[in-house]
C-alpha positions in Angstrom: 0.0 0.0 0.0 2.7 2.3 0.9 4.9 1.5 -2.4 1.5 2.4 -4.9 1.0 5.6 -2.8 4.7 6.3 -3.5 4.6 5.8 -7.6 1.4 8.1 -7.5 3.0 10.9 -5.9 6.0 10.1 -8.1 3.3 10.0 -11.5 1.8 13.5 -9.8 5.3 15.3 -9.6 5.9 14.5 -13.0 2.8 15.5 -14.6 3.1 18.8 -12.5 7.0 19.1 -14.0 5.9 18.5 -17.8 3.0 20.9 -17.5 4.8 23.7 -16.2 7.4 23.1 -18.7 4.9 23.4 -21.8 3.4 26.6 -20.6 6.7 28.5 -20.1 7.7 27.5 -23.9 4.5 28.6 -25.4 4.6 31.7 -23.1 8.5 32.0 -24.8 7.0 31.6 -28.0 4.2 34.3 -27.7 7.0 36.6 -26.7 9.0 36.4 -29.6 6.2 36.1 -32.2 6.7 39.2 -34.4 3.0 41.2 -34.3 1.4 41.7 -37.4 1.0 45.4 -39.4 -1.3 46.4 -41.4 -0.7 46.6 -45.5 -0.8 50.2 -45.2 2.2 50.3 -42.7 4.5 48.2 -44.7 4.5 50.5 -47.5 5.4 54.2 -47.7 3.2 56.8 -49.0 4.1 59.1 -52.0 5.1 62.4 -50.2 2.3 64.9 -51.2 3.3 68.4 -52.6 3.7 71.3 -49.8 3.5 74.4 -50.6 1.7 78.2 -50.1 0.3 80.5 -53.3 0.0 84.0 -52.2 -2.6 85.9 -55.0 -1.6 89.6 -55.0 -2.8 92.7 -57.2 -0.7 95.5 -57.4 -1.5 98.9 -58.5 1.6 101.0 -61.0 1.8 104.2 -60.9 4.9 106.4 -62.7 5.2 110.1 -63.2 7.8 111.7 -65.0 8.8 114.4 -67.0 11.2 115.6 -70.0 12.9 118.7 -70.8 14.4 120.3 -73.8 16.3 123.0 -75.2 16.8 123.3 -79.1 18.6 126.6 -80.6 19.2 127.2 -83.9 22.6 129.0 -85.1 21.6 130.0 -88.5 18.4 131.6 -90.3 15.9 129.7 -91.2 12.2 130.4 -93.1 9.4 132.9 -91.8 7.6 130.3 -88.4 10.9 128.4 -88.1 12.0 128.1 -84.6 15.7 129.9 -83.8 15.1 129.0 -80.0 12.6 126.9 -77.7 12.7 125.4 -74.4 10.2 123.4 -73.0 9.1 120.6 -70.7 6.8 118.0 -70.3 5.7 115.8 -67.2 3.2 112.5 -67.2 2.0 110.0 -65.5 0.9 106.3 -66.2 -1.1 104.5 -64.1 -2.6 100.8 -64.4 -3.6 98.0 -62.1 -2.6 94.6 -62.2 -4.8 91.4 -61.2 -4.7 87.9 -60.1 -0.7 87.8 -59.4 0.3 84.3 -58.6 3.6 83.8 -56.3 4.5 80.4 -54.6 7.0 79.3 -51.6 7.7 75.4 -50.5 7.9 72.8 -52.6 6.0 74.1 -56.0 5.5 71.1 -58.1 7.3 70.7 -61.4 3.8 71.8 -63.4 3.6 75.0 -62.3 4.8 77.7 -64.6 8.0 79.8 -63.8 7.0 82.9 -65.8 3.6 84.9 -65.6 2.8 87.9 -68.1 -0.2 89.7 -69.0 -0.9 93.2 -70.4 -3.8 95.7 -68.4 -5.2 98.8 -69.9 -3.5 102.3 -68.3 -4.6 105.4 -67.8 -2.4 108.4 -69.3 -2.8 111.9 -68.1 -0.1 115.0 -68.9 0.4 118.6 -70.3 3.5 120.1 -72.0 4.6 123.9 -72.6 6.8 124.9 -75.6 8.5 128.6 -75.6 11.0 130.1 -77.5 11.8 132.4 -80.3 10.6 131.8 -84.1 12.0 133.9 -87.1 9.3 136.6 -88.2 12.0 138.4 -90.7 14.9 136.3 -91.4 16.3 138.6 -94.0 16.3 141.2 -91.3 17.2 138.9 -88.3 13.9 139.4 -86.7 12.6 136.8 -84.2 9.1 137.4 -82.1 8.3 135.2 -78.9 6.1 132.2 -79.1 4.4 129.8 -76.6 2.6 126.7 -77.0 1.5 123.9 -75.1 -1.4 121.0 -74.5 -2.1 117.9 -72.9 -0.5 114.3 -73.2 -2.1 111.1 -74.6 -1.2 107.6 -75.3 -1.4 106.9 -79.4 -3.5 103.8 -78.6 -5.9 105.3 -76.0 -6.0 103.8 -73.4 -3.0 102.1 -73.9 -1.3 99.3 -72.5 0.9 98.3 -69.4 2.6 94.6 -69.9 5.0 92.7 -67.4 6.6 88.9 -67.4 7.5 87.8 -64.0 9.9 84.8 -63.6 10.4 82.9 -60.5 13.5 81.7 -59.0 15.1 80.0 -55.7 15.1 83.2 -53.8 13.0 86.2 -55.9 10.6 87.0 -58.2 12.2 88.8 -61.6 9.9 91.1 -63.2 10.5 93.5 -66.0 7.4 95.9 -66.7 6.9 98.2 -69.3 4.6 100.9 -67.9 3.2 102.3 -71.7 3.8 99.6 -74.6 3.1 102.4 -77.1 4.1 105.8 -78.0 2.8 108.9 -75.9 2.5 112.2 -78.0 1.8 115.7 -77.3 -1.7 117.1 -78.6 -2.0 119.7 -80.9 1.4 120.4 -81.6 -0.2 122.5 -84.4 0.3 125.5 -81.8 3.9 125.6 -82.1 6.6 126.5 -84.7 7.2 125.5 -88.1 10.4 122.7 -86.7 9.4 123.0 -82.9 10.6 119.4 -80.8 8.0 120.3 -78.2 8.3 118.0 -75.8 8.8 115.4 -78.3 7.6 112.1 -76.4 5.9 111.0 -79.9 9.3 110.2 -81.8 11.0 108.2 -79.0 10.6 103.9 -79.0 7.8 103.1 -76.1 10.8 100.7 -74.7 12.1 103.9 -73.0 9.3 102.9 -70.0 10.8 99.4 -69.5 12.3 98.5 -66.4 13.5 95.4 -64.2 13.1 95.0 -60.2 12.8 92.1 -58.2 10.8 90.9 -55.4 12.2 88.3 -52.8 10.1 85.3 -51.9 11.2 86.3 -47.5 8.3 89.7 -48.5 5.8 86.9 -50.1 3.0 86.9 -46.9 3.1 89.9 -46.6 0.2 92.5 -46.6 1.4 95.2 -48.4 4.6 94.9 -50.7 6.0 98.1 -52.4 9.0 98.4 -54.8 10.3 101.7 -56.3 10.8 101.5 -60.3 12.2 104.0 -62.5 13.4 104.7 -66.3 14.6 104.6 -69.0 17.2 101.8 -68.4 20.4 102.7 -69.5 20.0 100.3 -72.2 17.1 102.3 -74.0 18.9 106.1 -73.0 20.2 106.0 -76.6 16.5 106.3 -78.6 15.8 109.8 -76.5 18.9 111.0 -78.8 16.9 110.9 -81.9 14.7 113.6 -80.6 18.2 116.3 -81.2 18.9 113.9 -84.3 19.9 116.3 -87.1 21.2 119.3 -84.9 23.0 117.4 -82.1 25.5 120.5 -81.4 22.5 122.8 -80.1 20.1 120.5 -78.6 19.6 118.7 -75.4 16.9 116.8 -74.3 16.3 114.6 -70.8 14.0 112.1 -69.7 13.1 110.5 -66.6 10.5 108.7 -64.5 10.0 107.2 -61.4 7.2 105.4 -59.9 6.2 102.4 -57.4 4.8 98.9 -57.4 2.7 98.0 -54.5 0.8 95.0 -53.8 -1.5 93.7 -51.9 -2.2 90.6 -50.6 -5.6 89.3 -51.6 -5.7 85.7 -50.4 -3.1 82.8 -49.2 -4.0 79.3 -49.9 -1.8 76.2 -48.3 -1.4 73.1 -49.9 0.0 69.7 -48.5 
């Protein structure tokens, strides 16, 4: 009786041992089973585009002027000038919609370069006065003075710019008047009068450059001073003295700003 009590809490042990045994190893192997991810995490997602588009308008305004002296050494016929002087001063002014800049990482579909034209308005007025030959024979000159306003030869004209976008700026080069100004009626003055002679000169004599960097983009209000003739287009306001270089002189200049204004920021990504 004693020897089958002993084999059962021999059998009991044993069974005890083995069980214990079993559940640490599976416990072992639920620890070092690798948890499954979902599809989704195994696989990286195509980086979307991040970037901001400011939409500005900006309003141009320039005002300038010119001035000229033109004498004559010799005679000339009765209403021929012998010596005038006179000045001019305009201004241009046109508004510009819808601007488009970007910052981040633009992608590779959107264009670099942006260019429109918008209509301008042109206001101005001009004096001429001088001397014009009444006798020549006799060397007899009486005083004249003339004068009027200032239009655009394709009323009411145009403004155009291209804007080009780099790593750090915005390029622009605007030409404030694409076409000719004049003087109206120059009928008033002498027979050869310049006047303020804007009609003869190329329109690229309102061209100029300036550039905008992309740290101002967010910004309310962004202004930039222009101003012209570039040195470049200097040379065309020489043909206004063409053809009696050694006693005329004529000048032009304009200045003028760009400033825009921030009409809406959209971010994307």
């Amino acid at each position: 009786m004693k020897m089958k009590t002993r084999w059962l809490c021999c059998l009991l042990v044993l069974g005890l041992v083995i069980g214990v045994t079993l559940l640490a190893g599976s416990a072992g192997a639920q620890a070092v089973k690798p948890t499954a991810r979902p599809n989704w995490q195994l696989h990286s997602l195509p980086a979307l585009p991040h970037y901001t588009m400011y939409v500005y308008k900006a309003k141009v305004g320039i005002k300038g002027g010119t001035t000229l002296s033109n004498a004559y050494s010799g005679t000339g016929s009765v209403g021929d000038v012998q010596h005038e002087s006179s000045t001019d001063s305009f201004s241009v002014d046109g508004t510009i919609s819808g601007l488009i800049f970007y910052t981040g990482k633009v992608p590779s579909s959107v264009p670099h370069t942006l260019g429109s034209g918008v209509p301008t308005v042109v206001n101005g007025t001009w004096t001429d006065q001088g001397e014009k030959w009444l006798d020549p024979a006799h060397g007899t000159t009486e005083p004249f003075t003339c004068g009027g306003t200032i239009v655009s030869t394709a009323p009411p004209g145009n403004m155009s710019y291209k804007a080009t976008r780099s790593a750090s700026n915005i390029k622009f080069t605007l030409q404030a008047q694409t076409v000719q100004l004049t003087n109206r009626p120059p009928e008033a003055c002498p027979n050869d009068s310049r006047a303020a002679s804007l009609g003869g000169i190329e329109s690229d004599v309102y061209i100029t450059q300036f550039s905008v960097p992309k740290s101002k983009l967010g910004l309310k209000t962004i202004v930039e001073k222009i101003s012209g003739p570039l040195a470049k287009y200097r040379s065309y306001l020489s043909v206004v003295c063409s053809g009696n270089e050694s006693g005329c002189t004529y000048n032009m200049a304009w200045q003028g700003t760009v400033r825009f204004t921030r009409v809406h920021v959209f971010k994307i990504g």
